[in-house]
N, C-alpha and C positions, 0 to 999 in steps of 0.2 A: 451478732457477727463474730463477736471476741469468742464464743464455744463454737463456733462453725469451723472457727482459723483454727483451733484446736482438736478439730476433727471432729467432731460429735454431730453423729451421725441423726440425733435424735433433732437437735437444733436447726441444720440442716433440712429435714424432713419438714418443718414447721416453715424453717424459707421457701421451703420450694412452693410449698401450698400457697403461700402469700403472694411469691411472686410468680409465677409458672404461668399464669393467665395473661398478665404485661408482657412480657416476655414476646410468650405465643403471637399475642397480639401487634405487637411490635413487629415480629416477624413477617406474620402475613401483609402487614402495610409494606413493608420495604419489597418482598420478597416476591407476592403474589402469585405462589403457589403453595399449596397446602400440604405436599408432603415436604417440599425443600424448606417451608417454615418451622416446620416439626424438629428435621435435624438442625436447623439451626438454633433451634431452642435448647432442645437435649443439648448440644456443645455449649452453648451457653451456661447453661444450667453449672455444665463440666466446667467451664473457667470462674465460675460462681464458689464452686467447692474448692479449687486448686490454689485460687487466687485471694479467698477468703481472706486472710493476712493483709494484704496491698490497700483495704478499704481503711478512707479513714474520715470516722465521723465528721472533722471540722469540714471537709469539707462539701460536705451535702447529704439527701441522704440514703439510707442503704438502699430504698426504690431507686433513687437517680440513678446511684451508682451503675445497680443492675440491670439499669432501661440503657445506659450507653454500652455496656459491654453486648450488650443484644441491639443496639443499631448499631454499631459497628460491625459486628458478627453478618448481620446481613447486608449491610450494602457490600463486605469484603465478597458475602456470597453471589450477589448479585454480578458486582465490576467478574467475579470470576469466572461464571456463569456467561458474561460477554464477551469476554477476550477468547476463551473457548471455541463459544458462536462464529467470534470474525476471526478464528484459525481455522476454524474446520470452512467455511467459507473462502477461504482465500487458499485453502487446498483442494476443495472442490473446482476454483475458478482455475485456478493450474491445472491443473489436472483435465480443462477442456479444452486448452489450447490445443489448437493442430499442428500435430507434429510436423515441424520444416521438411519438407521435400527437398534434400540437397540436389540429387538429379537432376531434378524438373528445373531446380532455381541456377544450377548449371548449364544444362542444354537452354533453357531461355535466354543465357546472360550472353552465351555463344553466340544463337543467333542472331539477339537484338546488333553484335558488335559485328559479325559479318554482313548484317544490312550495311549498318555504317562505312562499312571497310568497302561496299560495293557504290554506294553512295558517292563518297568522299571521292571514287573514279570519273564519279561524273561530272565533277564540278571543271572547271578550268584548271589550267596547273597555278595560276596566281590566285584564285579563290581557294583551292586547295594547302598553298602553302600557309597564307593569312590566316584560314581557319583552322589548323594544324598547330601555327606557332601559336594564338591563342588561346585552344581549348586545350590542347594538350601537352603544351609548355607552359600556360599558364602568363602568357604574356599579354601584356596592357595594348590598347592598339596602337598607342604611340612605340611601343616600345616594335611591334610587329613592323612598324612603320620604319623603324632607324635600321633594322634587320634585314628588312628587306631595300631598303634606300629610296623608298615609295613616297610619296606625301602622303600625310596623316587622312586627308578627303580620300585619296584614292584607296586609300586599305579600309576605311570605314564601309564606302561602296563597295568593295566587293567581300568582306563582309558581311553585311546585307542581302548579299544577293547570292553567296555563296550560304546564307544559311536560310533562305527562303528556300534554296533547288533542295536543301538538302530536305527542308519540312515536307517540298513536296513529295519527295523520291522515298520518303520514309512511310507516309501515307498520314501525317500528324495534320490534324486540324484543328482551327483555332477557334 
């Protein structure tokens, strides 16, 4: 490894033969495919010659060394290989949404609110204002009740009855 880090190209040559088959083999376990094992090996091999220097006998040995920088190399290929997959996947799933119909979600929102607006004539004017103050003031029915100077029973019943005419006049069943 010490004439490898030094460049020698001869030395090197003698590595590769030694190790080129771990390596490989390495690869295709993590990898499982056989041309993506391949470059992953070649790059290997390339950070084997580049990095030649960084090895250091005490602590294991030059197979180890070279068996981690080739599973590392391919699980990086691998997770890569994945992220990839679930980007082109999650731009394929965009990509089949249907596109919103503003129009259509316009003209519907219209009419659903002019049933309402016709509805809401039908009720009594006391059913009408109870269910007014609460749906669309937002008022508690107590509080509809102090508003209108009603007792709390009497605005609940009508209430009740002013949102059962309305379920029916809407055509909503339960």
């Amino acid at each position: 490894m010490a004439r490898v880090a030094q460049g020698d190209q001869d030395a090197f040559s003698a590595l590769y033969d030694a190790v080129a088959g771990t390596v490989f083999g390495i690869a295709v376990k993590v990898v499982r495919d056989r041309a993506q094992s391949e470059e992953v090996a070649q790059e290997v091999m390339i950070d084997v010659w580049r990095q030649a220097a960084r090895y250091r006998p005490e602590q294991g040995s030059v197979m180890a060394w070279v068996a981690t920088i080739a599973h590392r190399r391919a699980v990086d290929r691998v997770r890569s290989a994945q992220a990839s997959a679930t980007r082109e996947h999650d731009v394929g799933v965009r990509g089949q949404e249907r596109p919103f119909d503003e129009v259509s979600e316009q003209v519907e929102t219209r009419l659903e609110r002019d049933q309402v607006k016709r509805c809401l004539r039908r009720l009594t004017e006391l059913q009408r204002q109870a269910v007014t103050l609460a749906y669309y003031q937002g008022l508690t029915y107590r509080e509809v009740a102090e508003t209108l100077q009603t007792p709390l029973p009497t605005i609940k019943t009508r209430m009740r009855d002013g949102l059962i005419r309305l379920r029916d006049c809407m055509g909503v069943t339960t």
